[in-house]
C-alpha positions in Angstrom: 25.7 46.1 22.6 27.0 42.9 20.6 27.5 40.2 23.3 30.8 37.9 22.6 31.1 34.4 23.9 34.5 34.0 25.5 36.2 31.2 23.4 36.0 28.2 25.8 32.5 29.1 25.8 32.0 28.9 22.5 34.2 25.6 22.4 31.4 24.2 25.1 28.7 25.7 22.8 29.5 23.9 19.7 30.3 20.7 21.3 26.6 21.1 23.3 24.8 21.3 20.0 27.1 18.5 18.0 26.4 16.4 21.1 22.4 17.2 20.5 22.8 16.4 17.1 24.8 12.9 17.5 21.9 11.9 20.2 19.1 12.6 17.3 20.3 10.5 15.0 20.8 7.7 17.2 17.5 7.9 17.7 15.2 6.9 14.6 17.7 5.0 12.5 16.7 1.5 12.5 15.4 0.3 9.1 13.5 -2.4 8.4 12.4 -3.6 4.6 9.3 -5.7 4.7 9.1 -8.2 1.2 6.0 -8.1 0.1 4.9 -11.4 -2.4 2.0 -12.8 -4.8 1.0 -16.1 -3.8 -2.1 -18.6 -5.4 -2.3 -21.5 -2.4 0.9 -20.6 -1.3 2.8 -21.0 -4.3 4.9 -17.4 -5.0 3.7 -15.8 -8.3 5.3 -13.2 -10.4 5.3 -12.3 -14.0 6.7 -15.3 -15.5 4.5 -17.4 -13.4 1.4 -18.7 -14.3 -1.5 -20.1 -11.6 -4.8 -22.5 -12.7 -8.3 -20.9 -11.6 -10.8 -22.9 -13.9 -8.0 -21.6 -16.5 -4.3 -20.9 -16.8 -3.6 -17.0 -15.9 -0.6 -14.8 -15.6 -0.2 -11.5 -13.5 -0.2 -8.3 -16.1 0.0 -5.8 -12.8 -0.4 -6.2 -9.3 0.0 -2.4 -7.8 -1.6 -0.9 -4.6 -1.2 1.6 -2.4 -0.2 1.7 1.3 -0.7 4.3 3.6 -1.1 4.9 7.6 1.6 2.2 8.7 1.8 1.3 12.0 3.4 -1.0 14.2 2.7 -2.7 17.2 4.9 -2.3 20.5 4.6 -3.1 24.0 1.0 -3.3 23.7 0.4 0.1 21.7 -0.1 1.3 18.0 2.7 3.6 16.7 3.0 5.5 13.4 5.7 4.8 11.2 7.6 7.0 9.0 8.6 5.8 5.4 12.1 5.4 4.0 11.8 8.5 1.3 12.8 6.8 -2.0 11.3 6.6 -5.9 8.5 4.2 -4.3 7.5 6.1 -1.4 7.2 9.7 -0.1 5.6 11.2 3.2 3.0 8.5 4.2 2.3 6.3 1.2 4.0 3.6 -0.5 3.3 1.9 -4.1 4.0 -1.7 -4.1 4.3 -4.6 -7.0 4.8 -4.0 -10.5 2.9 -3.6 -14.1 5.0 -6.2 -16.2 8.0 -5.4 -18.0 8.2 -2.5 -15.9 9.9 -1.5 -12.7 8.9 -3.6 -9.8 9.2 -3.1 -5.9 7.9 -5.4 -4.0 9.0 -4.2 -0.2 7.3 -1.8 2.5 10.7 0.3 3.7 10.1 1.7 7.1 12.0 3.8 9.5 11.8 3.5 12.9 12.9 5.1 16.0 13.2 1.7 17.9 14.3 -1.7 17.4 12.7 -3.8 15.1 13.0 -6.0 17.1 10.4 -5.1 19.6 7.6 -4.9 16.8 4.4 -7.3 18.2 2.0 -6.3 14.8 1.9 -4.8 11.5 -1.2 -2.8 10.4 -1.8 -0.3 7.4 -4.5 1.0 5.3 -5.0 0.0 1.3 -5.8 3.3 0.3 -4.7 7.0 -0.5 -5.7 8.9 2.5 -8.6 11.4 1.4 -6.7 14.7 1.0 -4.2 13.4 -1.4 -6.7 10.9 -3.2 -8.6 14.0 -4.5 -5.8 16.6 -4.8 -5.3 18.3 -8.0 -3.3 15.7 -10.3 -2.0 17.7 -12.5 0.4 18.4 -9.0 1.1 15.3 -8.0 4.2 14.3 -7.6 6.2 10.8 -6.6 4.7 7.4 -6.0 1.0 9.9 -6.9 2.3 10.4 -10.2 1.6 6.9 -11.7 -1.0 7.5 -14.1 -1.3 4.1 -14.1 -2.7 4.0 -11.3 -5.9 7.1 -11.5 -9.3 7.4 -12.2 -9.9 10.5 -12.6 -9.4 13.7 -10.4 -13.3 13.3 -8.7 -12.6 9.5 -8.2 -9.2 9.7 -6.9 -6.8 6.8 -7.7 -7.1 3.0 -8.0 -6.1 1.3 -4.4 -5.7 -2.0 -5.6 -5.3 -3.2 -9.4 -4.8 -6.6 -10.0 -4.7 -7.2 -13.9 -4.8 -10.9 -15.5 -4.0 -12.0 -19.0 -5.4 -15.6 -20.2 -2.9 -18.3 -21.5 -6.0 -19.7 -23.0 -6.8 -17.6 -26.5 -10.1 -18.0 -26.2 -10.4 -16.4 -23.0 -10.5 -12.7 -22.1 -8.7 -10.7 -19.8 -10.0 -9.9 -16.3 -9.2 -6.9 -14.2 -10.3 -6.2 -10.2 -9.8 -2.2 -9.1 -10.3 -1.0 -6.1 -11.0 2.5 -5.3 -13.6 5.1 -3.9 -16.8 5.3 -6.0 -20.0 7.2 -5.1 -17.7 10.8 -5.0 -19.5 13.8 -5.5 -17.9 17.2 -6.6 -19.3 19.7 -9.0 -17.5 17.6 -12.2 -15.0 14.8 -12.6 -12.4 17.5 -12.7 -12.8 18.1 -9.3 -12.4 16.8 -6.0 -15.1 16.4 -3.4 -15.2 17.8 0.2 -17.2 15.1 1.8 -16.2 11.3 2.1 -17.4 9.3 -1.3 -20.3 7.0 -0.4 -18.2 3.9 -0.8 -14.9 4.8 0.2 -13.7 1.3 -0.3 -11.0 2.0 2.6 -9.1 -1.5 3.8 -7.2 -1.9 6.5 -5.3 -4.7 7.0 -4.3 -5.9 10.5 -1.5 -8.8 10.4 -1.5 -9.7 14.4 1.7 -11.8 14.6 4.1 -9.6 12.5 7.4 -10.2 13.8 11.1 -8.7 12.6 12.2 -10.8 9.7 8.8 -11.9 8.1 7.1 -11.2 4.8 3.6 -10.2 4.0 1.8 -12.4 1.5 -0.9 -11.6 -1.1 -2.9 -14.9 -2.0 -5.0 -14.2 -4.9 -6.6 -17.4 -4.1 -8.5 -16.0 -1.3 -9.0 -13.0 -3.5 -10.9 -15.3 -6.4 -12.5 -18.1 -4.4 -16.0 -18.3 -5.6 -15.3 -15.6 -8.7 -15.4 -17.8 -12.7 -12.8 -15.4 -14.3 -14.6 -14.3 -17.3 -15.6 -11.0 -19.2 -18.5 -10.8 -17.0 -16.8 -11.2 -13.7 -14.2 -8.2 -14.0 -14.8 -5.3 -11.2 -13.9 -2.2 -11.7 -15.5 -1.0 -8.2 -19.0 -0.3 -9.4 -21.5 -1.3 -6.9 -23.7 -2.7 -10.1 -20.9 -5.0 -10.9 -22.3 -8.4 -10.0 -18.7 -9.9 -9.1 -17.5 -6.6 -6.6 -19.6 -7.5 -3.7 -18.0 -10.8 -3.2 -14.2 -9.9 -4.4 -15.1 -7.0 -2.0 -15.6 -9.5 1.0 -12.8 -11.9 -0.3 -10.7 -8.7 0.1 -11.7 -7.9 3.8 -14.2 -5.1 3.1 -18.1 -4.8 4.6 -16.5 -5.9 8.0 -16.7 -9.6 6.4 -13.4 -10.6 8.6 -11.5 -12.0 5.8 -8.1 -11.2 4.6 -6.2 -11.7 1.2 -3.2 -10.5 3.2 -1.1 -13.2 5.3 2.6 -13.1 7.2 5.2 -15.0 5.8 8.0 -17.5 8.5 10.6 -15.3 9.4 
């Protein structure tokens, strides 16, 4: 037998579920757009820019990856969810730009409370693991930047930071972070166990508040480096420059950071 809802009852039923409805999306709406900027000793770069390390250099590309965002409140870490837009999708975000391309330079975040309230900032520079070493030929938004993969045993770059000379005489210099030391039955496939260096950062900025920026000073990146042919990194432990862009960077627990909060 086919029970029928008298009509008030019905009336109450839909206003119930509208009601439910109304109270979710209250909850979860705030939006907050972190800008993201290059910076050598504090001065903003950007394509048109040029900085002077033993040389005059310009930015080609400045692109990474950020995944595992998390904010700070009352005390405790929290997940955040990313606005889903050309940039971002599910947990991962692509920020900067390759020149005379498109550019984003902001971390869009949804939250479900006020921004207000946020004490820290903390994320990983990386692709998390699963999606580093999916099948490429399948990925899809911010994953499908050739630009920015190795190869399908490898996974994709983390961090690529590529400089052209002003000087003619001088060559280009690249740094490129990403896992090495992956092993999988060939290149074109993924492995099951983590790569030897996973070359995973996380960056930690303590006193985030609402408002500020986040800063990338590639002066803390190349202090100590001569830009040169011979000091470009591609990630390869053999590479005699990676060890110490690797500590400039904050890897092998070294407690330094390229990464800095702007004033709000």
């Amino acid at each position: 037998m086919r029970f029928k809802f008298p009509a008030l009852s019905k009336e109450l039923a839909f206003l119930s579920v509208l009601i439910c409805l109304l109270s979710s999306c209250e909850q979860g709406e705030y939006r907050l757009d972190i800008p993201f900027v290059a910076a050598y000793q504090q001065q903003p770069l950007n394509c048109d820019s040029n900085f002077s390390h033993q040389d005059r250099w310009q930015i080609k590309q400045l692109l990474f990856y950020v995944s595992k965002v998390q904010t700070k409140i009352s005390g405790h870490w929290h997940t955040v969810t990313l606005q889903n837009n050309y940039w971002q999708n599910d947990d991962i975000a692509l920020i900067g730009e390759a020149c005379n391309n498109q550019a984003h330079w902001a971390l869009n975040l949804k939250l479900n409370v006020d921004p207000s309230k946020i004490q820290a900032l903390r994320f990983e520079l990386a692709v998390p693991f699963d999606k580093n070493h999916a099948n490429p030929l399948r990925a899809s938004g911010v994953l499908s930047n050739s630009n920015m993969f190795w190869s399908w045993q490898l996974g994709y770059k983390f961090f690529r930071l590529d400089l052209g000379s002003l000087n003619e005489t001088q060559s280009d210099w690249a740094f490129h972070l990403g896992s090495t030391g992956c092993n999988s039955a060939s290149s074109v496939r993924g492995p099951n166990e983590p790569c030897a260096n996973p070359n995973r950062l996380q960056v930690t900025l303590e006193h985030y508040k609402e408002g500020a920026g986040v800063t990338i000073d590639l002066a803390k990146l190349l202090n100590g480096i001569d830009i040169g042919q011979q000091s470009r990194c591609l990630s390869m432990p053999t590479q005699g420059s990676c060890p110490l862009l690797f500590k400039n960077m904050g890897l092998m627990n070294s407690g330094l950071s390229i990464f800095g909060v702007t004033d709000d």
